[in-house]
C-alpha positions as CSV (number, residue, x, y, z in Angstrom):
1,X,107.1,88.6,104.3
2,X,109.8,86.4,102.5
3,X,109.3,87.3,98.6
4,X,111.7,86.1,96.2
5,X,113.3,89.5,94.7
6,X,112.4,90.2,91.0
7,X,115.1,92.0,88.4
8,X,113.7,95.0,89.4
9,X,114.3,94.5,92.9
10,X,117.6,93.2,92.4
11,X,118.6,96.2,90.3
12,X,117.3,98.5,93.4
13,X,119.4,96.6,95.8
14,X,123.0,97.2,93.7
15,X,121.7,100.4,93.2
16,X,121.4,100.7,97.0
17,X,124.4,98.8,97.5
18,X,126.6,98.9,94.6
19,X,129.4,96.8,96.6
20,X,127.1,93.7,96.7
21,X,128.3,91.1,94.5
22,X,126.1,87.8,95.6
23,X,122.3,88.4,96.8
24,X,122.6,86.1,99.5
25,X,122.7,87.4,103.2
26,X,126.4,87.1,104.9
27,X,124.4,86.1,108.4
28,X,122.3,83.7,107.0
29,X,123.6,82.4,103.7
30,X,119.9,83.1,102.4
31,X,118.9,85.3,99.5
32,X,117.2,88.3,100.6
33,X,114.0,88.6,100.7
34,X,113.0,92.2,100.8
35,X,115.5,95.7,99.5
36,X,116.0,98.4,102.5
37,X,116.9,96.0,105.4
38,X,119.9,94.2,103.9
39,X,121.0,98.3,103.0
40,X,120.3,99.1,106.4
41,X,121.8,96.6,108.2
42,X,124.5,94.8,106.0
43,X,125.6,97.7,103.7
44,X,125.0,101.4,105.1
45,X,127.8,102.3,108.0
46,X,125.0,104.1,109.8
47,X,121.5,105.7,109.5
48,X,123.3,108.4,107.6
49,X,124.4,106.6,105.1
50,X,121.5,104.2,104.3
51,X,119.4,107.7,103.8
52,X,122.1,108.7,101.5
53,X,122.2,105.4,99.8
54,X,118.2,105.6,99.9
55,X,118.4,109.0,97.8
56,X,120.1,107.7,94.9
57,X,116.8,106.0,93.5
58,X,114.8,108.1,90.8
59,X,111.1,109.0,92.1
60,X,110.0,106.2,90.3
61,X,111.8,103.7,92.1
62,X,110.7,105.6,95.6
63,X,107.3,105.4,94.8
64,X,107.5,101.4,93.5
65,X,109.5,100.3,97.0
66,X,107.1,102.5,98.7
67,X,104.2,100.8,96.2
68,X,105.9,97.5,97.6
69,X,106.1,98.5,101.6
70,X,102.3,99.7,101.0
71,X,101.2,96.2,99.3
72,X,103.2,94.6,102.2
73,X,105.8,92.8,100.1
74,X,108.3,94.7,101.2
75,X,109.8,94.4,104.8
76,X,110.4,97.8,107.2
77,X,110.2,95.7,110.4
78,X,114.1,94.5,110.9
79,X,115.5,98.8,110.1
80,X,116.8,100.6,112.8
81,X,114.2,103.1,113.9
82,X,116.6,106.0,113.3
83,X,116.4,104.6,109.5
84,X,113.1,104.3,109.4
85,X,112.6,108.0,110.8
86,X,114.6,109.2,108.1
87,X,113.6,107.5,105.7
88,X,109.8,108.2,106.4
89,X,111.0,112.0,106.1
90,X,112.5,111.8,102.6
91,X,109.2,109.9,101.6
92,X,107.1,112.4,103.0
93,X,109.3,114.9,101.2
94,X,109.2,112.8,97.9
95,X,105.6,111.7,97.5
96,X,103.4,112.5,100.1
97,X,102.8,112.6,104.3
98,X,100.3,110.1,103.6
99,X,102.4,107.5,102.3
100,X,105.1,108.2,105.0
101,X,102.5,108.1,107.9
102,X,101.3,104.5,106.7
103,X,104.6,103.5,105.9
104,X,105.1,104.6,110.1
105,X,102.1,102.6,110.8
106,X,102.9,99.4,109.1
107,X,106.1,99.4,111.3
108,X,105.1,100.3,114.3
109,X,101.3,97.3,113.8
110,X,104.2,95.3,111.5
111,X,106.2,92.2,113.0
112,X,108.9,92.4,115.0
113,X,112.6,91.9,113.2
114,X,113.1,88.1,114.6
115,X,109.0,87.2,113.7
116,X,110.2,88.0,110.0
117,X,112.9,85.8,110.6
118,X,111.4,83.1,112.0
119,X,108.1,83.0,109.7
């Protein structure tokens, strides 16, 4: 699922994680490649707080990273499932219990965390 982020994405990810200054991954040394799993696991303290980071996007910008998890260029498969619970809720809330249930369903059919790595 490596995608090369556009401005867009890049302005979702400060957004998301205002204290990033570089868009390369500390573990790696690697741009990243997709928006909610560097928040979830680089920049949020805890499941809590990427949902709280997650609900400063408008509902435009929900529904385009949910547009991008849908298209499958946008990875869910390395967040915590904790995150991914809560963040399926909010988009259920947000835009609809159809998007959320195949956002559920392209994790759970989805590749593992270290397959994204690794392809």
């Amino acid at each position: 699922m490596a995608r090369t982020l556009s401005a867009r994405d890049l302005e979702i990810l400060k957004k998301l994680a205002p204290e990033l200054d570089d868009p390369l991954c500390p573990a790696s040394g690697h741009e990243f490649f997709s928006i909610l799993p560097p928040v979830a696991n680089h920049f949020a303290t805890d499941d809590q707080d990427f949902i709280e980071r997650v609900k400063r996007l408008t509902p435009d910008e929900l529904a385009y990273l949910a547009g991008l998890i849908l298209n499958g260029s946008e990875s869910v498969g390395c967040l915590p499932p904790e995150s991914l619970i809560l963040f399926v809720e909010y988009i259920a809330d947000m835009i609809s219990l159809e998007t959320a249930e195949k956002i559920v369903t392209i994790y759970q059919v989805g590749a593992s965390c270290e397959e994204e790595c690794s392809g």
